[in-house]
The first five atom37 places (N, CA, C, CB, O) and aatype in JSON, in Angstrom:
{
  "aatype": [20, 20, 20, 20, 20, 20, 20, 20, 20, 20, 20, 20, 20, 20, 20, 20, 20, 20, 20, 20, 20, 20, 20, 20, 20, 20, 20, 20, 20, 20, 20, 20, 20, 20, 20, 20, 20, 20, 20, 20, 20, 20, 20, 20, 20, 20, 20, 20, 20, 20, 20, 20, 20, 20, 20, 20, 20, 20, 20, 20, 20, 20, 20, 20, 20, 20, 20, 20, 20, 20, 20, 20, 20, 20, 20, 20, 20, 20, 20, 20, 20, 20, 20, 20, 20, 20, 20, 20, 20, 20, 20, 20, 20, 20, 20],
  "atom_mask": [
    [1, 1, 1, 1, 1],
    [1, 1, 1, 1, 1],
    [1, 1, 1, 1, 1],
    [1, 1, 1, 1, 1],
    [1, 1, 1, 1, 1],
    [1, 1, 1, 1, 1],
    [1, 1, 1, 1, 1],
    [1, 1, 1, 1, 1],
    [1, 1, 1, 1, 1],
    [1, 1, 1, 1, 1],
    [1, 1, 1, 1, 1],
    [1, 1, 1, 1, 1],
    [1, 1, 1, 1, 1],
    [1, 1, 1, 1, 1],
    [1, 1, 1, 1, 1],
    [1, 1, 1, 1, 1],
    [1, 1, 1, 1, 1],
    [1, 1, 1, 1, 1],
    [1, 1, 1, 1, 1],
    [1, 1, 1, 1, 1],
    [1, 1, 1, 1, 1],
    [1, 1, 1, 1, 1],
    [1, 1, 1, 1, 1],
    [1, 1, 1, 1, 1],
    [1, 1, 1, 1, 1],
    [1, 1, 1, 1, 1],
    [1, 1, 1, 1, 1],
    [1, 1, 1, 1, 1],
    [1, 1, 1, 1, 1],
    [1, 1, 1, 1, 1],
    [1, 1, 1, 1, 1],
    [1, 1, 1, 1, 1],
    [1, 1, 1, 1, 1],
    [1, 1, 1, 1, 1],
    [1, 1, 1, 1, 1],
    [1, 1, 1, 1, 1],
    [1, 1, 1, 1, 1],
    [1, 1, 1, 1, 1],
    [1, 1, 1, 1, 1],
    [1, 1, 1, 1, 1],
    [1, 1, 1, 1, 1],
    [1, 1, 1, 1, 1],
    [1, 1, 1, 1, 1],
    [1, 1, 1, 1, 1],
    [1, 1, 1, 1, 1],
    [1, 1, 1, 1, 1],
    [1, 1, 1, 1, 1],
    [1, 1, 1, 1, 1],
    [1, 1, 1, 1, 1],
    [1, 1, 1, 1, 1],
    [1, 1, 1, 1, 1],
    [1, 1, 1, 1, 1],
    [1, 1, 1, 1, 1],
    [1, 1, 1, 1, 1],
    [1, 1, 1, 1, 1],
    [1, 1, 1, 1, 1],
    [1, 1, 1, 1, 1],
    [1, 1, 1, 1, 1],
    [1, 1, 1, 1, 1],
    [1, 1, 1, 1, 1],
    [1, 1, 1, 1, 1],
    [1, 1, 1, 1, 1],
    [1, 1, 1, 1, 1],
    [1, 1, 1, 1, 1],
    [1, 1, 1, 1, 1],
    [1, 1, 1, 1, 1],
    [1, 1, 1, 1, 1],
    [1, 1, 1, 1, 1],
    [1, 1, 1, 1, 1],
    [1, 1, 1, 1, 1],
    [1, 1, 1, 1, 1],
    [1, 1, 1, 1, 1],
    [1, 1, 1, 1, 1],
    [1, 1, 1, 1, 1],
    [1, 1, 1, 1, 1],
    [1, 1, 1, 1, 1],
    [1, 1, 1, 1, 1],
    [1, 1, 1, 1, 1],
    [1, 1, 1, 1, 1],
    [1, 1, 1, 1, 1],
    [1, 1, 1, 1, 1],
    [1, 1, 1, 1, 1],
    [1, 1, 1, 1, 1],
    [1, 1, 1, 1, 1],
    [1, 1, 1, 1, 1],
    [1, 1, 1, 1, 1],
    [1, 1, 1, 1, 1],
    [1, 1, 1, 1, 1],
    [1, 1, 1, 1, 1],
    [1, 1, 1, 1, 1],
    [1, 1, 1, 1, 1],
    [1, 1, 1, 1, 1],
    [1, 1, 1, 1, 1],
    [1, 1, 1, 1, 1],
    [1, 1, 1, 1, 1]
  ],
  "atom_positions": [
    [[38.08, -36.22, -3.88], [37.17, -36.18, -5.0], [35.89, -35.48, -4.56], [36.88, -37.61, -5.54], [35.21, -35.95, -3.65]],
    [[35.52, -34.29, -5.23], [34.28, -33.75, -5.32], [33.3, -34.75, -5.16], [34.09, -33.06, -6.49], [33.38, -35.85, -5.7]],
    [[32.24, -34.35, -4.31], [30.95, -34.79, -4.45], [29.77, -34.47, -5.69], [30.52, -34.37, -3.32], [29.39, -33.3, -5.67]],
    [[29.3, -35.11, -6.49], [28.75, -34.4, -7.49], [27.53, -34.28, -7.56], [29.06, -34.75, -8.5], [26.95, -33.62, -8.42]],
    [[26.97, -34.99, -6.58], [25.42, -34.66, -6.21], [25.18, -34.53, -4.81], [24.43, -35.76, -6.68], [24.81, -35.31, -3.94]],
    [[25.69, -32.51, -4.86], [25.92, -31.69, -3.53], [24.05, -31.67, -3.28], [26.97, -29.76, -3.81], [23.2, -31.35, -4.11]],
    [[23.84, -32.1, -1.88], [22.1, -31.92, -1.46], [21.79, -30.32, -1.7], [21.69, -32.36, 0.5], [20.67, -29.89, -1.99]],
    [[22.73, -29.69, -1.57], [22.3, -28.03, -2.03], [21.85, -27.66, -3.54], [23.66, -27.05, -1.83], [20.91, -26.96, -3.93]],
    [[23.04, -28.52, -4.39], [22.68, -28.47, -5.76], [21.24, -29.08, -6.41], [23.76, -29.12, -6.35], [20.49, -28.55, -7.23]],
    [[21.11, -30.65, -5.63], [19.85, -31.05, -5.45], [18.6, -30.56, -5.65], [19.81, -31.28, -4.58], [17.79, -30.6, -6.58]],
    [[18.64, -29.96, -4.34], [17.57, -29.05, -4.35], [17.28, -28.01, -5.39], [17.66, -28.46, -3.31], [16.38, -28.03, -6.22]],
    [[18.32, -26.98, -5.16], [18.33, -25.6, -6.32], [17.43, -26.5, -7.92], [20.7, -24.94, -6.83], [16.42, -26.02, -8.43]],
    [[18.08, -27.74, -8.4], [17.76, -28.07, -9.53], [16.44, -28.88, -9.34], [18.86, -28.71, -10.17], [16.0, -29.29, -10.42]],
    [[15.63, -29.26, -8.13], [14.84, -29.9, -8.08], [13.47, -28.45, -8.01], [15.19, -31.04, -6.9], [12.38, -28.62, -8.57]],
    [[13.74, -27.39, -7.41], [12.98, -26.22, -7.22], [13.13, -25.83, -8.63], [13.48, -25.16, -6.08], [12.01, -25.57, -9.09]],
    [[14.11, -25.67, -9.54], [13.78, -24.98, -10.51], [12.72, -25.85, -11.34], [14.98, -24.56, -11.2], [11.77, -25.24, -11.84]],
    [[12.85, -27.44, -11.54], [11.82, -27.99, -12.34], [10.59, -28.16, -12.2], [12.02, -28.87, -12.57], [9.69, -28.36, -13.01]],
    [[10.63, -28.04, -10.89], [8.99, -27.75, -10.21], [8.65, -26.41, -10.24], [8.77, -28.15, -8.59], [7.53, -26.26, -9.74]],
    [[9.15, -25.37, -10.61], [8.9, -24.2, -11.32], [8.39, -24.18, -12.5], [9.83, -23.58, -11.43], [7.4, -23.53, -12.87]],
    [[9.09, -24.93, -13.14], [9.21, -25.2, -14.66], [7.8, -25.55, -14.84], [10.33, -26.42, -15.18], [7.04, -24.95, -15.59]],
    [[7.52, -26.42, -14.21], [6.69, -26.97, -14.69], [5.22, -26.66, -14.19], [7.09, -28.11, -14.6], [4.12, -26.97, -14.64]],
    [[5.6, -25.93, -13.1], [4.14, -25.34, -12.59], [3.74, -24.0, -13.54], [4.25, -24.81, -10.79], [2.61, -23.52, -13.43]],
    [[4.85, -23.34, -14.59], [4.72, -22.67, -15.65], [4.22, -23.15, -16.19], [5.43, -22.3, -16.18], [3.08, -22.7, -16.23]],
    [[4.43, -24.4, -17.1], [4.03, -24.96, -17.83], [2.34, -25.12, -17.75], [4.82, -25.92, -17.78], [1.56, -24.78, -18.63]],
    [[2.13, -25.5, -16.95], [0.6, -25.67, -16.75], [0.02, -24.96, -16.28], [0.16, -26.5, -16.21], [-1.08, -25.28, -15.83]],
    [[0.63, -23.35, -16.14], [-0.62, -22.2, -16.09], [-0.54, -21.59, -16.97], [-0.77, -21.25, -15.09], [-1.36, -20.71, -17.23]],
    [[0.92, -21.99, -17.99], [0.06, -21.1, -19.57], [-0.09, -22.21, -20.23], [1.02, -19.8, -20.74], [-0.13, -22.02, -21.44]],
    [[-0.21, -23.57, -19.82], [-1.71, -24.33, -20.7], [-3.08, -24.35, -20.25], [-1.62, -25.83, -20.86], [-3.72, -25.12, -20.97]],
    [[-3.79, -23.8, -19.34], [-5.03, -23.13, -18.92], [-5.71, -22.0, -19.72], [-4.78, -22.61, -17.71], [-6.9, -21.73, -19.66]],
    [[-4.67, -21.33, -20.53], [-5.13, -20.28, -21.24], [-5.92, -20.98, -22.35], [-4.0, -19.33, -21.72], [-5.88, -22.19, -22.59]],
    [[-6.66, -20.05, -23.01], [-7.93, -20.34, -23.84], [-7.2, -20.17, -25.53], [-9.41, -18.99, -23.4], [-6.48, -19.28, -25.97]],
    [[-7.59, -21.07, -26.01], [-7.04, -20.84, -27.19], [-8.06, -20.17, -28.08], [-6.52, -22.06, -27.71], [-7.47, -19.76, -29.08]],
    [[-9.6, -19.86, -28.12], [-10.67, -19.77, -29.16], [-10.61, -18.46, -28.75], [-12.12, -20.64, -29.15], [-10.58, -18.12, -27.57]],
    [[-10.57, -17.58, -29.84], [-10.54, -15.78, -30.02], [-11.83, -15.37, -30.18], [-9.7, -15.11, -31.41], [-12.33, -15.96, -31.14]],
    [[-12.54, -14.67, -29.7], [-13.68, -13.86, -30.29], [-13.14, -12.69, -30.39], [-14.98, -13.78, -29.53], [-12.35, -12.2, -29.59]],
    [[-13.74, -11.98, -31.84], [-13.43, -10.73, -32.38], [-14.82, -10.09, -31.39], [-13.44, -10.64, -34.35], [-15.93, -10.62, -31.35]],
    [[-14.46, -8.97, -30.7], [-15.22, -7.88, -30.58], [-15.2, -6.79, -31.05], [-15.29, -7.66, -29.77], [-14.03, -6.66, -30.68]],
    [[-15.5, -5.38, -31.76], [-15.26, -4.25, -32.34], [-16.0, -3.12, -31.24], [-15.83, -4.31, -33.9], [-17.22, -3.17, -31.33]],
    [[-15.66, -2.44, -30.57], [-16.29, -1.41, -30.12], [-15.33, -0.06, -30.3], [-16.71, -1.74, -28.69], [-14.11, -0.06, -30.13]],
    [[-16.04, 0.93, -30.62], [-15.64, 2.16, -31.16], [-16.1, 3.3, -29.66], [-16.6, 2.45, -32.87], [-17.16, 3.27, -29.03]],
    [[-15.12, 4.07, -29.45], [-15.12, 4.25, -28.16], [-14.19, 6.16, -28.55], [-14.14, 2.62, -27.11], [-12.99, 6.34, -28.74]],
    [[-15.06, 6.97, -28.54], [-14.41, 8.12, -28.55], [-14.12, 8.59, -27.11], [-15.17, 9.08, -29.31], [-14.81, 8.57, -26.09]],
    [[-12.37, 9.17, -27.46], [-12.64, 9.76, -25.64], [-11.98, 11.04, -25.85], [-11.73, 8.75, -24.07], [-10.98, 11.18, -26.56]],
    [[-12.72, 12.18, -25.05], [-11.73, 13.44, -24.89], [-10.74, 13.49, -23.63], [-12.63, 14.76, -24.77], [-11.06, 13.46, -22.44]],
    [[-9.25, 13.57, -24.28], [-8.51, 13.44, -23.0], [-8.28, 14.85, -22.86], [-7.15, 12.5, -22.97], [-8.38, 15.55, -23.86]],
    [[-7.89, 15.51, -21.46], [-7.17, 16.62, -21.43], [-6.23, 16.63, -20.56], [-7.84, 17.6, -21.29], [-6.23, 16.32, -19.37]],
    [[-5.43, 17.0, -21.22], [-3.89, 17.29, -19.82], [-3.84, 18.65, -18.85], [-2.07, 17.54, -20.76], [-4.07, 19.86, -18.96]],
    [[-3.43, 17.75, -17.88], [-3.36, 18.91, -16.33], [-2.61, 18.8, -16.38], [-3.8, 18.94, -14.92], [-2.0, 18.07, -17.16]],
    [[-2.13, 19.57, -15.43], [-0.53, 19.71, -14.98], [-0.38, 19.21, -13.84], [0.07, 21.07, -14.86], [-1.43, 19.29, -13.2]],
    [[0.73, 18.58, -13.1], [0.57, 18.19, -11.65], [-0.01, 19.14, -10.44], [1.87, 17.85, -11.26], [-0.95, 18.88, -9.68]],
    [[0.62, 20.03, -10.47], [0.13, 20.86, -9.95], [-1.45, 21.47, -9.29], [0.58, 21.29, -10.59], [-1.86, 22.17, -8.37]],
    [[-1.8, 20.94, -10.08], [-3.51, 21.22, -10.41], [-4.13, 20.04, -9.6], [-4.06, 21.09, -12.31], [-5.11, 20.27, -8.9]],
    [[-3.7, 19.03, -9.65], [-4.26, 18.01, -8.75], [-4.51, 18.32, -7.2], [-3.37, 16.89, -8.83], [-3.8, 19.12, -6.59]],
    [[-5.62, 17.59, -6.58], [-6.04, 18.25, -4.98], [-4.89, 16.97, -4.49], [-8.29, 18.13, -4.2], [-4.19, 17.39, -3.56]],
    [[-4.59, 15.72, -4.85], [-4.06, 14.51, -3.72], [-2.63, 15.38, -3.4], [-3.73, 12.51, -4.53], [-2.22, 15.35, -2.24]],
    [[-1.58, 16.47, -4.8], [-0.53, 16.95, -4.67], [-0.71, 17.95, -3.8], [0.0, 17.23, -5.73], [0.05, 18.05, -2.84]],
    [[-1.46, 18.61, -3.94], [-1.47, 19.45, -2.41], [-2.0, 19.04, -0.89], [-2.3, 20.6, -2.62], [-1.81, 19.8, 0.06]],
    [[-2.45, 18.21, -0.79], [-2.96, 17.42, 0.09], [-1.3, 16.92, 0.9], [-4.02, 16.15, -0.76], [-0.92, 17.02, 2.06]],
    [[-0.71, 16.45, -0.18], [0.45, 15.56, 0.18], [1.73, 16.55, 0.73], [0.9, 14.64, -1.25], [2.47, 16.44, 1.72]],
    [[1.66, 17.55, -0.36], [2.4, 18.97, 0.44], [2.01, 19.03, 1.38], [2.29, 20.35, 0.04], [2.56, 18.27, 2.17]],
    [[1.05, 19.76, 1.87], [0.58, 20.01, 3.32], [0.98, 19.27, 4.37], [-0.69, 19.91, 3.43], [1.51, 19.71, 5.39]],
    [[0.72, 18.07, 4.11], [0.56, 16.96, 5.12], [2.84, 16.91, 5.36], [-0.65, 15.0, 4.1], [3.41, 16.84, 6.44]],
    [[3.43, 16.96, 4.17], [4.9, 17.44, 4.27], [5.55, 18.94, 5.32], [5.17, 17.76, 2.67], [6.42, 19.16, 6.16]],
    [[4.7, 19.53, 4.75], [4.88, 21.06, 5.88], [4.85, 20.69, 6.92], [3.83, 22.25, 5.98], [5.76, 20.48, 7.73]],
    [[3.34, 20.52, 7.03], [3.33, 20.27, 8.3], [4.22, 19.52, 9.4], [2.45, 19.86, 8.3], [4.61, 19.92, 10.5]],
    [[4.49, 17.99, 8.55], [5.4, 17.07, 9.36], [6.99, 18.17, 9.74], [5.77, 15.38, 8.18], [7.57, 18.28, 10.82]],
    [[7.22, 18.62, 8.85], [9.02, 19.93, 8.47], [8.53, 20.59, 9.77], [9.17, 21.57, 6.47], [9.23, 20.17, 10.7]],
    [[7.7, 21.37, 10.16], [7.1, 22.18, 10.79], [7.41, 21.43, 11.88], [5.8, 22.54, 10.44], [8.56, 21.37, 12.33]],
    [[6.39, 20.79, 12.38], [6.79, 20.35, 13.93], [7.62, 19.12, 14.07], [5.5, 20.04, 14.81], [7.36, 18.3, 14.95]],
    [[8.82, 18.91, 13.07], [10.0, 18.7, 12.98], [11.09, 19.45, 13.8], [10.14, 18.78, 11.84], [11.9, 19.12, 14.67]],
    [[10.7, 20.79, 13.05], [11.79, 22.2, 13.33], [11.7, 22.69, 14.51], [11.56, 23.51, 12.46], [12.7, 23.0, 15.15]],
    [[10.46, 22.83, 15.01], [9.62, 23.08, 16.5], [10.52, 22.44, 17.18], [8.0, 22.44, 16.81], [11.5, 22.98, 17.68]],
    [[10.16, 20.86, 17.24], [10.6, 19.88, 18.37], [11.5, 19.53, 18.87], [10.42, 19.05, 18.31], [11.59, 19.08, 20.02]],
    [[13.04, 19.81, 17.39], [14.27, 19.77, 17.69], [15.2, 20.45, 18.35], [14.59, 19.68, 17.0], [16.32, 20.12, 18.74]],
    [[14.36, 21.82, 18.45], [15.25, 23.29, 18.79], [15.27, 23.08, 20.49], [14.23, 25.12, 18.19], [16.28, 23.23, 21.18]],
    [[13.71, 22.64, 21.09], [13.77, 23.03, 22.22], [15.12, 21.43, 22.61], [11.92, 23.24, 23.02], [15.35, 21.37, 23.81]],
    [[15.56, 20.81, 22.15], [16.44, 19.98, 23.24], [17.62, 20.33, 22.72], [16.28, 18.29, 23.4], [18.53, 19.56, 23.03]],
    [[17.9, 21.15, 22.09], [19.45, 21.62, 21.75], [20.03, 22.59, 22.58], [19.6, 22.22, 20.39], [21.15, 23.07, 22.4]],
    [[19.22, 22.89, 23.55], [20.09, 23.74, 24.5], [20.93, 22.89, 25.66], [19.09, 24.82, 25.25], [20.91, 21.69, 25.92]],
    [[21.47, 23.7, 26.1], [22.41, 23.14, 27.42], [21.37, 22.68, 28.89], [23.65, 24.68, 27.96], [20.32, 22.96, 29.47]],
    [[22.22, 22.05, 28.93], [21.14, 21.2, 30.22], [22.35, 21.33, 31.26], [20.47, 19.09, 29.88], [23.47, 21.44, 30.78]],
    [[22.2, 21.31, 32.54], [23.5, 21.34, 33.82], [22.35, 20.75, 34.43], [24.4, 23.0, 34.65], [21.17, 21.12, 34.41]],
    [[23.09, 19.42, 35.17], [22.39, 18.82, 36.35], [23.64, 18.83, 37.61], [21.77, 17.08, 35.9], [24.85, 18.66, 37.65]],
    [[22.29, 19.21, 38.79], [23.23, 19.76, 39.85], [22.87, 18.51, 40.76], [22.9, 21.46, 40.54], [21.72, 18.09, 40.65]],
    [[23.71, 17.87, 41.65], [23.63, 17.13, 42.47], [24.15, 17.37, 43.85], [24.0, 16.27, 41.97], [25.35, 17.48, 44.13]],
    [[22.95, 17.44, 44.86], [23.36, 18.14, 46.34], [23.38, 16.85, 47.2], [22.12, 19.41, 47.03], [22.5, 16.0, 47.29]],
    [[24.75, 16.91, 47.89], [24.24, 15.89, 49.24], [24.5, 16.65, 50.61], [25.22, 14.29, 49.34], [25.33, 17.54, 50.82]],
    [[23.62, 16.1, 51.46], [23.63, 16.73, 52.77], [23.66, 15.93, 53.26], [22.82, 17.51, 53.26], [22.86, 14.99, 53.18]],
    [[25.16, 16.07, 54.39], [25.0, 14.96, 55.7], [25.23, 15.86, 56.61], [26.06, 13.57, 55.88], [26.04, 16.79, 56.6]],
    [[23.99, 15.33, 57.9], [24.21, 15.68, 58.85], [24.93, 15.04, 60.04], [23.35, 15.98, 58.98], [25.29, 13.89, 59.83]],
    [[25.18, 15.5, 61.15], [25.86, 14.21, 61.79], [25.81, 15.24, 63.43], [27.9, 13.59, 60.9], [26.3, 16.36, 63.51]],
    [[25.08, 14.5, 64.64], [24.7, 15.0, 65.54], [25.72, 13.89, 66.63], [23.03, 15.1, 65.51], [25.99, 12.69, 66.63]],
    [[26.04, 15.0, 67.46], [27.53, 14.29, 68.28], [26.17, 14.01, 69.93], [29.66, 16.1, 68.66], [25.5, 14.95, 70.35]],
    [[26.1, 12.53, 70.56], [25.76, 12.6, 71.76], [26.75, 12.58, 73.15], [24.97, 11.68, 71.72], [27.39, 11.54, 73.34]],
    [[26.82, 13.11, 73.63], [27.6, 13.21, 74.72], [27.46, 12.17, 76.15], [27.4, 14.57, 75.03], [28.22, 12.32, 77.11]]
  ]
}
C-alpha cells in the first residue's frame, strides 16, 4: 500500500501555501485611494536607425578587434612542430 503522505509531497504542498500566501499579503499592501493627476506632456520623437548609434559601433569595433587577434593567434600554432630527442652516452674503459 502506497504511502499517501510522501515527506516530498509534504513539502512541495507546504512551499506552495507559504507562497500563496506570502502573495496574498503583498498585494494586500497595495493602496486602494486613487488620486487623479492630469499632466499634458508634448514630446518630439525621432527615429534613428541603428546604425547611427555610437554604443553600435563601439560594440563592432570592440568585435573586430576580438576576430582580429583571434585570426592572428590561431595561425601561428597550426604549424608542424618535430621534437627531437638526443641521448649521449659516454662510457670510458679503465685498464
Amino acid at each position: 500500500m502506497k504511502n499517501v503522505f510522501n515527506p516530498v509531497f509534504f513539502k512541495h504542498g507546504l512551499l506552495l501555501f507559504l507562497l500563496t500566501v506570502a502573495n496574498a499579503i503583498a498585494w494586500a499592501q497595495d493602496t486602494t485611494t486613487t488620486a487623479v493627476t492630469t499632466t499634458n506632456t508634448s514630446t518630439k520623437t525621432t527615429e534613428q536607425t541603428w546604425y547611427t548609434e555610437p554604443w553600435v559601433w563601439a560594440a563592432g569595433a570592440a568585435v573586430f578587434i576580438l576576430l582580429i587577434i583571434a585570426l592572428t593567434r590561431g595561425s601561428s600554432s597550426s604549424g608542424r612542430t618535430d621534437k627531437v630527442t638526443v641521448t649521449k652516452t659516454s662510457s670510458t674503459e679503465v685498464e
